[in-house]
C-alpha positions in Angstrom: -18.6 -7.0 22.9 -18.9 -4.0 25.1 -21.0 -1.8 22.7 -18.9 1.7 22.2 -17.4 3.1 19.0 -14.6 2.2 17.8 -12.2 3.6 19.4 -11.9 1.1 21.6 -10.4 -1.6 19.5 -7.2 1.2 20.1 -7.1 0.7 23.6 -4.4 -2.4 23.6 -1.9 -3.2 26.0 0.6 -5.5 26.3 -0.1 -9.1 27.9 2.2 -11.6 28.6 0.3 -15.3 28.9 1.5 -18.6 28.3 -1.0 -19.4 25.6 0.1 -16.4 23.7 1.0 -17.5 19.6 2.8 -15.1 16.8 1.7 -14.7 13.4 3.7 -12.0 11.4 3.9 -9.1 13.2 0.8 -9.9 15.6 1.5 -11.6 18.8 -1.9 -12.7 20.4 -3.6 -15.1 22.8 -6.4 -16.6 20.9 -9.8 -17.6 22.1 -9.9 -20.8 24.0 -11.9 -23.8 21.7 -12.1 -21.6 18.3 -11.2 -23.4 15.2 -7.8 -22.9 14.1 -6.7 -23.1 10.2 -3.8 -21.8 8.5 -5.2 -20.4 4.9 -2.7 -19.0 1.7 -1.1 -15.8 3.7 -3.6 -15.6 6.9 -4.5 -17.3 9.8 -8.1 -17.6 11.0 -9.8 -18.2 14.3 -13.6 -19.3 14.2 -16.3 -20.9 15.9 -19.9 -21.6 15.2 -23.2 -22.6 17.4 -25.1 -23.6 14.6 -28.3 -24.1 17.6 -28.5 -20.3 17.8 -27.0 -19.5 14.0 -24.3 -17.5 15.6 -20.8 -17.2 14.3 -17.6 -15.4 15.0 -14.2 -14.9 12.8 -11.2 -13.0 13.5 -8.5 -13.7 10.3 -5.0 -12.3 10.3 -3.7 -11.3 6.8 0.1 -11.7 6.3 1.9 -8.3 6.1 2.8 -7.2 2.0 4.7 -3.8 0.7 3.2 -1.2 2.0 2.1 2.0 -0.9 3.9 4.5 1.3 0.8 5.6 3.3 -1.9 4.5 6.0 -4.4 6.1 3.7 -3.7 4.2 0.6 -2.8 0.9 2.8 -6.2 1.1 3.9 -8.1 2.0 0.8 -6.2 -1.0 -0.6 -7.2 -3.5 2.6 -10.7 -2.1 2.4 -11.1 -2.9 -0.9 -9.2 -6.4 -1.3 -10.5 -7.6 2.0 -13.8 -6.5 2.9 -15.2 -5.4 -0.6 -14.2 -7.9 -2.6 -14.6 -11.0 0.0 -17.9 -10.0 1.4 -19.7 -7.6 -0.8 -19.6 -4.8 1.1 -20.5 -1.7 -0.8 -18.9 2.0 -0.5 -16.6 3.6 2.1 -16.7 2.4 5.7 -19.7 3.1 7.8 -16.9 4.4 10.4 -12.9 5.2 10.8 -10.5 6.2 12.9 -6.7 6.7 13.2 -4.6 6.5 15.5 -0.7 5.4 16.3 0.0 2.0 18.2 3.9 0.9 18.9 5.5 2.9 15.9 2.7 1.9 13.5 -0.8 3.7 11.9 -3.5 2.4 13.0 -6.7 2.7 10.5 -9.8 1.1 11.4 -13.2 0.8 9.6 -16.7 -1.2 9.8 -18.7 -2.5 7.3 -21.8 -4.4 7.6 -22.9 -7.4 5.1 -25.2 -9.8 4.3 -24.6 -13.5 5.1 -26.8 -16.0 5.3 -29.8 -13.2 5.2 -28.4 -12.3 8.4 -26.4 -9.2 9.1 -23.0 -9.4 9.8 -20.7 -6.6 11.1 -17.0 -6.6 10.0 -14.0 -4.7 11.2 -10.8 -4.0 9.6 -7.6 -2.7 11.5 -4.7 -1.9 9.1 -1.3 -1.6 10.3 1.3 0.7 8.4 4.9 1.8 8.6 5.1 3.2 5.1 7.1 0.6 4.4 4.9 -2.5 5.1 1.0 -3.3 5.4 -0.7 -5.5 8.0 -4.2 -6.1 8.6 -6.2 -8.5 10.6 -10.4 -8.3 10.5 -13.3 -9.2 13.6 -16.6 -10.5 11.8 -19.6 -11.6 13.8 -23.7 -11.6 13.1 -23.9 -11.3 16.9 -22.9 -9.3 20.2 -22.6 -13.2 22.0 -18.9 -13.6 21.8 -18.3 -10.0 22.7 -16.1 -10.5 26.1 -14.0 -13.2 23.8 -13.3 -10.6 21.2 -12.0 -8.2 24.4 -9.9 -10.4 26.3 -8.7 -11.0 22.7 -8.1 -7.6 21.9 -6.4 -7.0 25.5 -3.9 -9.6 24.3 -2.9 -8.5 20.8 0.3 -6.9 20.0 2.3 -6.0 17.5 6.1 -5.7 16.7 8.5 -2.4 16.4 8.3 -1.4 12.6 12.6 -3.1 11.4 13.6 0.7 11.6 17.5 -0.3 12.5 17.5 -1.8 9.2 20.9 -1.3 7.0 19.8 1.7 4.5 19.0 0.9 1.5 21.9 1.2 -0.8 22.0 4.3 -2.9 21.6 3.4 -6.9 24.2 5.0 -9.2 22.3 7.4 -10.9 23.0 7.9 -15.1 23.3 11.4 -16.0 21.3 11.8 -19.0 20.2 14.5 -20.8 16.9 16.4 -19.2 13.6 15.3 -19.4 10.5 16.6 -21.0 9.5 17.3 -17.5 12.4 19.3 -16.4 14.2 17.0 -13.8 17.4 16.4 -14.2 17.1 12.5 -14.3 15.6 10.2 -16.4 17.7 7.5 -15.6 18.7 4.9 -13.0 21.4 2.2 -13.0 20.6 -0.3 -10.2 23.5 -2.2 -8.7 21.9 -5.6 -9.9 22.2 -4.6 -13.4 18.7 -3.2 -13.9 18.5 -0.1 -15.7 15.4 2.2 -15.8 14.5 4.9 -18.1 11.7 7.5 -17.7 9.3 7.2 -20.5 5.9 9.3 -21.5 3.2 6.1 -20.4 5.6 4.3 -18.2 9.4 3.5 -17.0 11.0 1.1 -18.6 13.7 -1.0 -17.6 15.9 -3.6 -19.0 18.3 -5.7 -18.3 20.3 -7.9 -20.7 17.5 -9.5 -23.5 14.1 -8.8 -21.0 12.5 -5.6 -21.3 10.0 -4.4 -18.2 7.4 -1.4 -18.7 5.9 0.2 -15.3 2.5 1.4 -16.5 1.5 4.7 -14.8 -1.7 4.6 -12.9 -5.0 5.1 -15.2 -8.7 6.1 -14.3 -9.5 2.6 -15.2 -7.1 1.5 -11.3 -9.8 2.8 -9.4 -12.5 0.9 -11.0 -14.2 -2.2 -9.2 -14.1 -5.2 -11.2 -15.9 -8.6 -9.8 -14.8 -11.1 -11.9 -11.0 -12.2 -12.2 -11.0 -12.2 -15.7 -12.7 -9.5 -16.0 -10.0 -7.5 -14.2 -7.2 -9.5 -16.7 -8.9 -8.4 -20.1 -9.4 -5.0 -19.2 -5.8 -4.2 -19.1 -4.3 -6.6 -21.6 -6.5 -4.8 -23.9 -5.7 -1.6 -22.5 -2.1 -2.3 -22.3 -1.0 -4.6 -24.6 -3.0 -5.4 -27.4 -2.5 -2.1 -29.1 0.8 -2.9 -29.6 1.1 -6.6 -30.9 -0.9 -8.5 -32.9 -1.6 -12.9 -33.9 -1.6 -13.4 -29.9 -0.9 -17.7 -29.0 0.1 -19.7 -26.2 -2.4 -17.2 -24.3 -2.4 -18.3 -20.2 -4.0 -17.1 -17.2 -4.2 -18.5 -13.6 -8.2 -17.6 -13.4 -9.7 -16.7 -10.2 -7.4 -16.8 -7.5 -8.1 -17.6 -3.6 -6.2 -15.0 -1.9 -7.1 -12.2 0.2 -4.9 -9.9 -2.6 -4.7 -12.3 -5.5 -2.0 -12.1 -8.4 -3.9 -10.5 -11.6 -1.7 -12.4 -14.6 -1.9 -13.0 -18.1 1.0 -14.2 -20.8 1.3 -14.9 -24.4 3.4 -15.3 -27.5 2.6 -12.2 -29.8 3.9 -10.3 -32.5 5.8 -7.3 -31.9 4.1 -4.2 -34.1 7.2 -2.4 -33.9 10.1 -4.8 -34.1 7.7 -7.7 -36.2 9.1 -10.3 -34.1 7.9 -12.8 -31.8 8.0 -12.3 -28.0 6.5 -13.7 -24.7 4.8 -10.7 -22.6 3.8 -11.4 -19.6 0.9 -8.6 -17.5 1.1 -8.7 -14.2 -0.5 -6.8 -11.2 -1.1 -7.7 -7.4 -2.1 -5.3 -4.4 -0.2 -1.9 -4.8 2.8 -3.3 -7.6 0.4 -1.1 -10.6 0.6 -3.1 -14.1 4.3 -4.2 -15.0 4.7 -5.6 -18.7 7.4 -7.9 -18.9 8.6 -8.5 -22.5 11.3 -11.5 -22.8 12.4 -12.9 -26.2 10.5 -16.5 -25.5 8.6 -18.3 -22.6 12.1 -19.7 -21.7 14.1 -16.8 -21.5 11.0 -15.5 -18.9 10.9 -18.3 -16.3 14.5 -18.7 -16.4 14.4 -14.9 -15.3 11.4 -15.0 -13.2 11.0 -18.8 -12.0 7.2 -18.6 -13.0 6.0 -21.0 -15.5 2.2 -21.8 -16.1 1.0 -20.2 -12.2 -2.0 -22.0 -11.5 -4.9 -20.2 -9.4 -3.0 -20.9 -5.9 0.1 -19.7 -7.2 1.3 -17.5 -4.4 5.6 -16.8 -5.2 4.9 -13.3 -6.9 8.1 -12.0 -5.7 10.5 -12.0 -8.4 7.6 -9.8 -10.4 6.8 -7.6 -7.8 10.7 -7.0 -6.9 10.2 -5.1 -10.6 8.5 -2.1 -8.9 11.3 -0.5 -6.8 12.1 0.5 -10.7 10.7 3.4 -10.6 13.0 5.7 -8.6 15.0 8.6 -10.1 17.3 10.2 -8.5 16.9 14.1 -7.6 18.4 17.2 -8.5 19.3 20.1 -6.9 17.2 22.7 -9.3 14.2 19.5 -8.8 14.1 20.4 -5.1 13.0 24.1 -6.1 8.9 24.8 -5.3 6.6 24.0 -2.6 6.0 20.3 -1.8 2.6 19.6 0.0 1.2 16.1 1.4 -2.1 17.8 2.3 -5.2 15.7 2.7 -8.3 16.0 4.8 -11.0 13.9 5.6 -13.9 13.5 8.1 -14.7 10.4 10.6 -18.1 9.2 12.1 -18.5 7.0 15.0 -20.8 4.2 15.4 -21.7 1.7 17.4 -19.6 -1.8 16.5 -22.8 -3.9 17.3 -25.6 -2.2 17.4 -24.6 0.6 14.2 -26.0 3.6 16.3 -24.1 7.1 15.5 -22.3 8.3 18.2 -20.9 11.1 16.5 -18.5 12.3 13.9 -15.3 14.6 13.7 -13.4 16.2 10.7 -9.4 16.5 10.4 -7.3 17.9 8.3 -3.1 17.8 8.1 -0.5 18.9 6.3 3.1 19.9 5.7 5.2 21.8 3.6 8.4 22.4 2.2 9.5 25.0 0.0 12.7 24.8 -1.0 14.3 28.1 -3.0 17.4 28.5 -4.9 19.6 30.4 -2.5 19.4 27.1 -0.7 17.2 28.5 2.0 13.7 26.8 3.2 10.4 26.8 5.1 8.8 24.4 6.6 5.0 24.1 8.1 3.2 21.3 9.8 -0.3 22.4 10.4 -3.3 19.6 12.2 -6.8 20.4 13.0 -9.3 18.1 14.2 -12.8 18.6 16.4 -16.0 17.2 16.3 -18.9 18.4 13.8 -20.1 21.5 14.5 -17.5 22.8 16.9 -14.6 24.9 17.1 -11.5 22.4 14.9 -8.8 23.0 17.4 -5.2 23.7 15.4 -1.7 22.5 16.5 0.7 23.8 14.2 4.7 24.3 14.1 6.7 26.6 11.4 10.8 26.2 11.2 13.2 27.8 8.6 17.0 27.1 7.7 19.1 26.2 4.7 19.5 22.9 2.6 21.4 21.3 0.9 21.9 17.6 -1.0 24.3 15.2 0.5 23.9 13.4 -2.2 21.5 13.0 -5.1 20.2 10.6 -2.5 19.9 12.2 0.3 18.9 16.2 1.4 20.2 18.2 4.6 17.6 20.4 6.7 19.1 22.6 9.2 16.5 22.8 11.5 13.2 20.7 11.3 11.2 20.9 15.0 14.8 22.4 16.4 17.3 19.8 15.0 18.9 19.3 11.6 17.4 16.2 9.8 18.8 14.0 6.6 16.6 12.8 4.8 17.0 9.8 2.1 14.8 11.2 -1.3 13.7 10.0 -4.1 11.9 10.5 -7.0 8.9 7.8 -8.9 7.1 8.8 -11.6 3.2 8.9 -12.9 2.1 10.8 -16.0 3.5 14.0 -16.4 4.2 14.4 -13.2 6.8 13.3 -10.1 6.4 12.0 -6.6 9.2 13.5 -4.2 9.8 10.5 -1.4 11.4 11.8 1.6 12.5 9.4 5.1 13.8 10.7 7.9 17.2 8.3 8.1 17.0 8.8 11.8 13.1 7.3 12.0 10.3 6.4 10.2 9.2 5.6 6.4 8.9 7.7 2.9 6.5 10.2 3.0 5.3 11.1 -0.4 4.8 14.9 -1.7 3.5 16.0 -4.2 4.5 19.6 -6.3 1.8 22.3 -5.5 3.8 25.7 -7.5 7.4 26.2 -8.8 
C-alpha cells in the first residue's frame, strides 16, 4: 500500500464492476483469490503466503444501533474490535474524521503483536447517529498494498434510511415533577411499556415483568479481559445487593463475536418483596446494563424467546429493543438554559506501514442553544482546526429567533443557518442529570446535548 497517512483511506469513489458483492451497507469488489468466510455478524477476506510469513485480512463487521455519535461509535469499535480481539493497548496511534455519502467517517491505527511479528490494523467506523458500521485492514506487511487500493477504490457504502416513516410519538403520562425539575418522569409506549424515571435507573414494566435501565457507572469504562469477569462485576454490582439464596444460576461464557452478549440469570429471593423471581442481567455493545425481573424462568422466555443462550447465541434483540426505554418526553420550562455538545480533541498522522509521524492537528467544535422563557433563542456553531503549532483557523455562524414546542415531541426554530427547522426531542436519563436529543426531521440523526447553566 502506497505509504501516506491516513487520510487516504477517505479518498473513495464509486466503481461499478461486475465482480462487485454487498455486505450490509458496504458494497465492494473484493480481492481476486482471497479466502472468503462468512463468520457470526462479519465477513472476512484473507490470504496467506506462509513461504514469506505474510498475511493480509480485511473483515466487515455487520452494522448495530448506533450510541448517537461518531465519537462514542468509535470508542465503542475501538474497543470491541481492535482492543479486545488483538490486544492492542491505549488510544489509536492515529485518527481522522471525515464525512463520506451522508455518513462519519472515523478512522484509527493500531499496531499488535502476532506471531512476534508486527501487525498494523486499521479501523474505519461508519455512523449516522442512528446506526454503526465498521470494517478493519490488518497486515504484518506493505506486500499486498496495491490489493488493499484497488480495494479501497471499489468500496462504497449506502445513503443513511433517512426517508424513513418518523418514529411514532409515545403518549407521554403527566406525572407529578421530578426531583430533577423536569416535567416528566413518565412514558407510556404504544406497545404497552411503561417507563418511570427512577434515582439509579428507569424502570419500566409491562404487565407481571419488571425492567431496570441501570445508569452508566465508573466501573463502564473499565477494561475487563475475561468474560466472566465482565458478568460478576455487575451482577454483584447490580443485583446481589438486592436478593439473596441465588439458584438455577446461568451464563453463556465467553462468547465469539466481535461485540458479544454479556448475560447472566438466576432464581433469587426478592429482599424487598421475599418472593422468588428470575432476573435476568444483560448488556451488549452500547444497550448499558438492563435488569429484567419476571415472576419465573417461564414467564421470561415466553416474553423474551431466550432460554439457556449458549456462547454463540446471537438473537439479542428482544433485550436490547428494552433500551429505547429511556426517553421522556420534554417540557416547555425543561427547554430553558444553554445546551452545549462541545468536545475537542487532537489528531496525529502516521504513516499506515511504515508508523513514521507525518504530523498532527487539533480541532475543536461546538454548538449551542439557549433557549429563554420569552420563547426567544440563540444559537452558535463555532469549528476550529489547524495543524500543531499554527494559527487554528475558525469557521463559525450565530442565528437568533423564537421557539416554540409543536409538541412535547417536537421543537420549532425560526431561523437555524436562515431557515426555520423542527426538530423531533427527547429526553434519556443518567444520574442526576438529562440528555436533550434533538433531529433535524428534515435530515440527519439525534444529536445529544448536554445542560451547561439554567
Amino acid at each position: 500500500m502506497k505509504t501516506t497517512c491516513i487520510l487516504f483511506f477517505l479518498l473513495f469513489h464509486l466503481a461499478a464492476c461486475a465482480q462487485q458483492q454487498s455486505f450490509d451497507i458496504f458494497t465492494f469488489t473484493p480481492p481476486k483469490k482471497w479466502t472468503k468466510a462468512a463468520k457470526e455478524n462479519s465477513l472476512l477476506f484473507s490470504t496467506t503466503d506462509n513461504s514469506k510469513r505474510t498475511w493480509a485480512q480485511i473483515d466487515f463487521v455487520k452494522s448495530t444501533a448506533s450510541k448517537g455519535t461518531i465519537d462514542a461509535d468509535f470508542q465503542n469499535e475501538w474497543k470491541e474490535l481492535v482492543m479486545n480481539r488483538y490486544g492492542v493497548q491505549g488510544e489509536p496511534l492515529a485518527t481522522d474524521t471525515q464525512t463520506f455519502n451522508g455518513w462519519k467517517l472515523y478512522t484509527g491505527l493500531g499496531k499488535f503483536l502476532f506471531n512476534n511479528d508486527t501487525s498494523t490494523v486499521l479501523l474505519n467506523t461508519f455512523s449516522d447517529g442512528v446506526n454503526c458500521a465498521s470494517f478493519l485492514l490488518l497486515s504484518n506487511t506493505t506486500t499486498y498494498g496495491q490489493v488493499l487500493d484497488e480495494f479501497i477504490a471499489s468500496l462504497n457504502v449506502s445513503l443513511p434510511n433517512t426517508n424513513k416513516p418518523q418514529e411514532k410519538p409515545v403518549e407521554e403520562i403527566k406525572t407529578t415533577p421530578t426531583n430533577d425539575g423536569f416535567t416528566f418522569n413518565s412514558t407510556n409506549f404504544d406497545d404497552g411499556w411503561t417507563s418511570v424515571v427512577k434515582e439509579d435507573w428507569v424502570e419500566a414494566t409491562k404487565g407481571n415483568i419488571k425492567v431496570l435501565l441501570h445508569y452508566p457507572r465508573a466501573e463502564d469504562s473499565k477494561y475487563y479481559s475475561q468474560y466472566d469477569e465482565h458478568v460478576n462485576v455487575f451482577w454483584n454490582l447490580l443485583v446481589a445487593p438486592r436478593y439473596t439464596n441465588l439458584r438455577q444460576y446461568q451464563t453463556p461464557g465467553y462468547n465469539h463475536a466481535s461485540e458479544p452478549g454479556l448475560f447472566a440469570a438466576g432464581l433469587l429471593n426478592d429482599n424487598a418483596t421475599k418472593r422468588d423471581v428470575w432476573v435476568a442481567l444483560f448488556s451488549k455493545g452500547r444497550s448499558g446494563w438492563i435488569e429484567v425481573i419476571a415472576p419465573d424462568k417461564n414467564s421470561f422466555v415466553q416474553a423474551f424467546g431466550i432460554d439457556n443462550p449458549d456462547r454463540y447465541f446471537s438473537n439479542w434483540d428482544p433485550l436490547l429493543r428494552l433500551t429505547s426505554m429511556n426517553r421522556f418526553a420534554v417540557g416547555e420550562n425543561d427547554l430553558v438554559g444553554k445546551w452545549s455538545n462541545e468536545f475537542s480533541g487532537s489528531t496525529s498522522y502516521y504513516s499506515v506501514y511504515t508508523g513514521l509521524y507525518t504530523g498532527s492537528t487539533t480541532y475543536a467544535s461546538r454548538v449551542n442553544y439557549v433557549f429563554q422563557k420569552n420563547k426567544t433563542y440563540t444559537w452558535d456553531l463555532a469549528m476550529g482546526s489547524g495543524a500543531t503549532g499554527t494559527t487554528m483557523k475558525v469557521d463559525q455562524a450565530k442565528a437568533n429567533g423564537t421557539w416554540k414546542l409543536l409538541s412535547n415531541w417536537q421543537v420549532w426554530c425560526s431561523d437555524i443557518e436562515r431557515r426555520p427547522i423542527t426538530y423531533n426531542a427527547y429526553f434519556s436519563c443518567i444520574k442526576g442529570a438529562r440528555i436533550l436529543w434533538l433531529q433535524d426531521v428534515s435530515y440527519g440523526s439525534y444529536t445529544a446535548y448536554g445542560k451547561v447553566s439554567n
